[in-house]
C-alpha positions as CSV (number, residue, x, y, z in Angstrom):
1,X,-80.0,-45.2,80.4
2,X,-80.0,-44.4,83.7
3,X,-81.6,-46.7,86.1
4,X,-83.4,-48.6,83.2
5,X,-83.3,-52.5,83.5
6,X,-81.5,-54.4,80.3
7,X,-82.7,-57.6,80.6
8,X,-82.8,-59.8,77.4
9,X,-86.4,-58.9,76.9
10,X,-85.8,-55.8,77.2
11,X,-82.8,-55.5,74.7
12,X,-85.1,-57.6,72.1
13,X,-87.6,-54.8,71.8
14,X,-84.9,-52.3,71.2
15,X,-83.3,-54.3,68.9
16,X,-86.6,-54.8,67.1
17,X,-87.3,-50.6,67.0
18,X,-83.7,-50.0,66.1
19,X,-84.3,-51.8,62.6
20,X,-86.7,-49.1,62.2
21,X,-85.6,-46.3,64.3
22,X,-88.0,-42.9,62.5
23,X,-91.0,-45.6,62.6
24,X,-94.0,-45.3,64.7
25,X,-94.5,-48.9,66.6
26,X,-97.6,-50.9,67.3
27,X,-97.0,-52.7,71.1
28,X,-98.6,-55.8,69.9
29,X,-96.5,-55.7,66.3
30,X,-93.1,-55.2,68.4
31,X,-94.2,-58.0,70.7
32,X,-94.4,-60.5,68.5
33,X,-91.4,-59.7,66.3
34,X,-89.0,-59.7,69.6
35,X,-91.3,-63.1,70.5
36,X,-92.6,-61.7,74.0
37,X,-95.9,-61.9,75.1
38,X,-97.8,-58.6,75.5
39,X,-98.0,-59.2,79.9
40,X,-94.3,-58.6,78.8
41,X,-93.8,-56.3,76.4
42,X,-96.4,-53.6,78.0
43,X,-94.6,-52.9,81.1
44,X,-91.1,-53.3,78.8
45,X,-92.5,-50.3,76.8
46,X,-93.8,-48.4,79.8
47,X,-90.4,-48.3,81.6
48,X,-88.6,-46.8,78.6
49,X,-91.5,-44.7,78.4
50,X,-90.1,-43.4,81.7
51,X,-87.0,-43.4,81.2
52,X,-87.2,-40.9,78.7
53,X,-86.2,-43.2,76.0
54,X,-89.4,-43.6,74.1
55,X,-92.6,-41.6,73.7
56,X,-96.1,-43.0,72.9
57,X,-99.4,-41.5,71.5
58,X,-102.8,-42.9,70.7
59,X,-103.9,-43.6,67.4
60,X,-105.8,-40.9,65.9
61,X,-109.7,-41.3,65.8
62,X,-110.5,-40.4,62.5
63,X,-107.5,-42.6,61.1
64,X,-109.0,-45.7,64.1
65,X,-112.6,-45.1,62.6
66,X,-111.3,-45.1,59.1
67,X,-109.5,-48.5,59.8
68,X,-111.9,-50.8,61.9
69,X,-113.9,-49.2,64.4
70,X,-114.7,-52.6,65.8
71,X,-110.8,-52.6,67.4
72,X,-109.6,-51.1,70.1
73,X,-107.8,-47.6,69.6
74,X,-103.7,-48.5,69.7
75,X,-101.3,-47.0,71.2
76,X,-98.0,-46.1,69.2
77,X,-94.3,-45.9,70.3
78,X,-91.2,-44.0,69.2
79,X,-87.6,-43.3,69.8
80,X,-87.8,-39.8,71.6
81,X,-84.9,-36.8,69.4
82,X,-82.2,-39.0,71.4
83,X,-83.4,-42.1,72.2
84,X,-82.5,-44.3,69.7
85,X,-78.7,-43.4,70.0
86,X,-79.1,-44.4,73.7
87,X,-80.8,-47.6,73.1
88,X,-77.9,-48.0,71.0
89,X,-75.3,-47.1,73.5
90,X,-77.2,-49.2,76.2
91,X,-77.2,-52.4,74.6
92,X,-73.8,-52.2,73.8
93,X,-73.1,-51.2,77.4
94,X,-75.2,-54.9,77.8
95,X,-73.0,-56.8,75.7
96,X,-70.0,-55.3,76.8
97,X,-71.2,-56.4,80.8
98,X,-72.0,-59.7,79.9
99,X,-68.9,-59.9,77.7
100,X,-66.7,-59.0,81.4
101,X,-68.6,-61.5,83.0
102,X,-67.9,-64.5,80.5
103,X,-63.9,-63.5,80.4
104,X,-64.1,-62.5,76.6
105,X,-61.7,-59.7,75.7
106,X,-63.4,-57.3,73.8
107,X,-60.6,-56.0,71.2
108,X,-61.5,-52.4,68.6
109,X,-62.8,-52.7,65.1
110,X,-59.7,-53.0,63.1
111,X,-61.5,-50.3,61.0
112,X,-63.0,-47.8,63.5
113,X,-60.4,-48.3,66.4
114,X,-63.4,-48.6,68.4
């Protein structure tokens, strides 16, 4: 992910999409299951936004009407056609930085070779 900041808080909301990568995702909903506040999670979601990695799209009227017109309209995210394999590939790019940095020796799956 070119450019894109992987801090831990970061990494926690892809984690959290990743369970569910095809699902449509509620800012508010991922913020609380990766524990962040939403003064975090917002800009988190707007600079993948950028980087291509997910899109976002308001809530339909007729379905916001149908479910509590009193609320504000949300705003959805998703993985964009590739963006889940790059999350994917960028946190382990993460783990494999931090791993360098401790001294741990990463050795291959003895079943993959990877």
């Amino acid at each position: 992910m070119s450019g894109l900041r992987m801090t831990p808080q970061t990494e926690a909301v892809l984690k959290e999409m990743l369970l569910k990568p095809t699902q449509h995702h509620y800012g508010l909903t991922l913020g609380k299951a990766a524990e962040l506040p939403s003064g975090t999670i917002h800009p988190i979601l707007a600079r993948l936004e950028r980087s291509g990695i997910v899109e976002s799209f308001w809530e339909d009227p007729e379905e916001h009407a149908a479910a509590s017109p009193s609320r504000p309209r949300r705003r959805y995210y998703k993985f964009t056609t590739n963006g889940a394999e790059q999350a994917r590939v960028s946190i382990a790019e993460a783990y494999a930085r931090r791993a360098r940095r401790a001294g741990v020796k990463l050795t291959p799956s003895p079943s993959t070779g990877q």
